[in-house]
C-alpha positions in Angstrom: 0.0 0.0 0.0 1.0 3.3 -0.8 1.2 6.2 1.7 1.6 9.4 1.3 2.8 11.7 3.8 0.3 14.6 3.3 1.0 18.0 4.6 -1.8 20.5 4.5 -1.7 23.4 1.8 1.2 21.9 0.1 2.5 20.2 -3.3 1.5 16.7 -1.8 -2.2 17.5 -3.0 -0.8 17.0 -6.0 0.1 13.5 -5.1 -3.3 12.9 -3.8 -4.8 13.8 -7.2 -2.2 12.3 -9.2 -3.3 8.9 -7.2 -6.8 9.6 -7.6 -6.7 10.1 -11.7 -4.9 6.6 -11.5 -6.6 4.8 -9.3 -4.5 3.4 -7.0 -5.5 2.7 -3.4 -3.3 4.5 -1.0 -3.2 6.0 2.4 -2.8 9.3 4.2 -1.0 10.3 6.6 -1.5 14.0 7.8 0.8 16.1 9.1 0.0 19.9 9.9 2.1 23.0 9.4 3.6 24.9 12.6 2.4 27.9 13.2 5.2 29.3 11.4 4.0 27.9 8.8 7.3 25.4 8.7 6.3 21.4 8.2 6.5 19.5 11.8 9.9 17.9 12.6 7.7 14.5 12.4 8.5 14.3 8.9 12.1 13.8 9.4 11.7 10.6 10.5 10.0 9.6 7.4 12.8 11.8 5.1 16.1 13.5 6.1 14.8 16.7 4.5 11.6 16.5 6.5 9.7 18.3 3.4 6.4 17.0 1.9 5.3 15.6 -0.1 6.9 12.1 0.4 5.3 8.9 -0.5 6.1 5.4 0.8 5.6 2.4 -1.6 7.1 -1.1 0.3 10.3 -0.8 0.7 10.9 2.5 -1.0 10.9 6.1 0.1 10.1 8.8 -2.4 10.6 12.7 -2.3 9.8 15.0 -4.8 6.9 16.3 -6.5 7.8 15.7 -10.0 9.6 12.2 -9.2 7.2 11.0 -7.4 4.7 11.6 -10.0 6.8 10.2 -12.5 7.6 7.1 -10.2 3.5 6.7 -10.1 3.1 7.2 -13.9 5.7 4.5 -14.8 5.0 1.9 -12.3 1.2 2.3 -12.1 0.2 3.9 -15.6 0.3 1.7 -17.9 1.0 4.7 -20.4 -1.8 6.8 -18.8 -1.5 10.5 -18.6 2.5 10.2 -19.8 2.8 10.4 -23.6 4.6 8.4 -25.9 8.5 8.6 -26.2 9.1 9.9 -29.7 6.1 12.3 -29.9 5.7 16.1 -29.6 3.2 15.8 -26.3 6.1 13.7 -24.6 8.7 16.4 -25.9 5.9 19.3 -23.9 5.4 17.2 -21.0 8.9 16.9 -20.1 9.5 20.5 -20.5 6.7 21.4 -18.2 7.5 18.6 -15.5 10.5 20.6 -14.8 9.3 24.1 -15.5 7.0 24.0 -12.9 9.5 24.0 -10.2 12.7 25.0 -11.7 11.5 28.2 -13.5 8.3 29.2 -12.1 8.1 28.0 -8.4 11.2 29.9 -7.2 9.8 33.6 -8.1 6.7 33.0 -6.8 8.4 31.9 -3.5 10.7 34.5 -3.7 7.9 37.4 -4.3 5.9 35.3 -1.3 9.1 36.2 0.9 9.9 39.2 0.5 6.1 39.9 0.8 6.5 38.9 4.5 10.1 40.6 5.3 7.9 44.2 6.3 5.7 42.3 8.9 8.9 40.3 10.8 10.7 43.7 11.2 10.3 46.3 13.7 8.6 48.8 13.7 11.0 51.8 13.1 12.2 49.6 10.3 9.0 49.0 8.4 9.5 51.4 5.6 12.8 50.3 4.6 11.4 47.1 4.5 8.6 48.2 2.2 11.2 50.2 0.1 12.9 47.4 -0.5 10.2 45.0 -1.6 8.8 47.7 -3.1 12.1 47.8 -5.0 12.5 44.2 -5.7 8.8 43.8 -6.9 9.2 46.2 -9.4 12.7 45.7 -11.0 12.7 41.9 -10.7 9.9 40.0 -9.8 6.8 41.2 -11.2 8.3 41.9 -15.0 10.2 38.1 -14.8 6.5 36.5 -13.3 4.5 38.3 -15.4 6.9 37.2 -18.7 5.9 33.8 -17.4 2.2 34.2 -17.5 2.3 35.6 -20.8 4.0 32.7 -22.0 1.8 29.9 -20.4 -1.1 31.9 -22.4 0.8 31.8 -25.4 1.2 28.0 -24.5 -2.5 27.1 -23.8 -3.5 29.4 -27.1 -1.9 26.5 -29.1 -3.6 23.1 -27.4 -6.1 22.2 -24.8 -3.5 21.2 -22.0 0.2 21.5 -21.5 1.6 18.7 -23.4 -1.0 18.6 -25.9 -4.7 17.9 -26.5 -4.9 15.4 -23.7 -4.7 15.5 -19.9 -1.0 14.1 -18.7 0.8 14.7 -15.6 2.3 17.9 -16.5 -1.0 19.6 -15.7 -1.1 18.2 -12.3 2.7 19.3 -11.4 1.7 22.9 -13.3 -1.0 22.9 -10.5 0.5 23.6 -7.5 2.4 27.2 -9.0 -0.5 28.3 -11.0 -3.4 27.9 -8.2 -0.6 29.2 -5.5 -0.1 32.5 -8.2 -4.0 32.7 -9.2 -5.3 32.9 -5.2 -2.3 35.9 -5.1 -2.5 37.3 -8.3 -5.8 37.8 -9.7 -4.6 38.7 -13.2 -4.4 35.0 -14.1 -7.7 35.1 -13.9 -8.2 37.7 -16.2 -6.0 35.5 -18.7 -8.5 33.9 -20.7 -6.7 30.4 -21.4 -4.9 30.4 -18.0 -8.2 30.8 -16.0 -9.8 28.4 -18.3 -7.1 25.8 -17.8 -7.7 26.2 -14.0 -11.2 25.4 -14.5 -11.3 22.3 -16.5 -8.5 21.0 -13.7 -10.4 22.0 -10.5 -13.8 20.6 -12.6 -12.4 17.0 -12.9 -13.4 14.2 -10.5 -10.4 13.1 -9.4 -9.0 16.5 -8.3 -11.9 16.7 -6.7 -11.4 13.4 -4.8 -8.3 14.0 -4.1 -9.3 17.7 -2.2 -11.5 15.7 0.1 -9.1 13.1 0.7 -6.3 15.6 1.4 -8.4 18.4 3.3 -9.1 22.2 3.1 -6.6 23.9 0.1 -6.2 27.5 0.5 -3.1 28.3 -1.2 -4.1 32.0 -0.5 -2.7 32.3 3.3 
């Protein structure tokens, strides 16, 4: 039996779903966030890093979002939701399995940072904290993020999904970034492919499933 060690308002949901749309049995096994938002030490003893998601199949122990949903999609798939080797889908869905947390993820974390540096300082110190995220918004992050939506539009203006005209695992790993941005960035949904991507994904029954089986999402806080 799988298990996967599921922390609240993280990537694991995407496990859950990625489970769900396959239709493996598995278990949870919850684990809540500190108050500081940090995952509980608990999880260490499951993987040194002590970072979710993490999945347990037998005797193996498996971190990683994108590997993990790989791992599933080759031992469990039988060739569904991975394209074929050779094809143009497999060529997109590769691209995106790793854009989604090598080229996307980190500016979104980064602008969720130093979002929060003015409210951990004191008081006297406030506005050179907001000058400097102010600062940092403006030059950096919002022009680089924003270049990214434009080009997932572009992207989703040429087929249904991100590898092609079917469903594959490179829209559950796009997921996590692109719910995280929309509930902070309302412009997405202004986007007209992007917002109807997230629609078609949060309309299907296994993400659905998988949101009751995993607990409240709100990727907003």
């Amino acid at each position: 039996m799988i298990i996967v060690h599921h922390l609240n308002n993280s990537r694991s949901q995407r496990i859950l779903w990625m489970l769900e749309e396959l239709g493996v049995p598995y278990e949870v096994k919850r684990y809540q966030r500190l108050p500081s938002m940090m995952a509980p030490p608990e999880l260490k003893a499951v993987h040194p890093l002590g970072k979710s998601p993490v999945i347990t199949d037998g005797d193996k122990t498996l971190a990683e979002s994108g590997a993990i949903i790989q791992y599933l999609g080759d031992a469990y798939g039988h060739g569904k939701l991975t394209p074929a080797l050779g094809t143009p889908e497999r060529l997109n869905y590769t691209y995106f399995m790793h854009y989604a947390e090598g080229s996307l993820m980190p500016l979104l974390f980064m602008k969720l940072v130093f979002a929060r540096i003015p409210s951990r300082l004191p008081f006297f110190f406030k506005p050179v904290g907001n000058a400097i995220v102010k600062g940092a918004n403006s030059a950096l992050l919002d022009p680089q993020i924003g270049n990214h939506f434009m080009f997932l539009e572009s992207e989703l203006s040429k087929r249904e999904w991100f590898a092609g005209s079917a469903f594959t695992a490179a829209d559950i790993q796009m997921s996590f970034p692109l719910e995280a941005a929309s509930a902070r960035a309302p412009i997405i949904r202004q986007m007209p492919k992007l917002s109807a991507w997230l629609d078609r994904i949060q309309a299907r029954p296994a993400y659905k499933r998988a949101l009751e089986k995993g607990g409240p999402y709100e990727l907003g806080k």
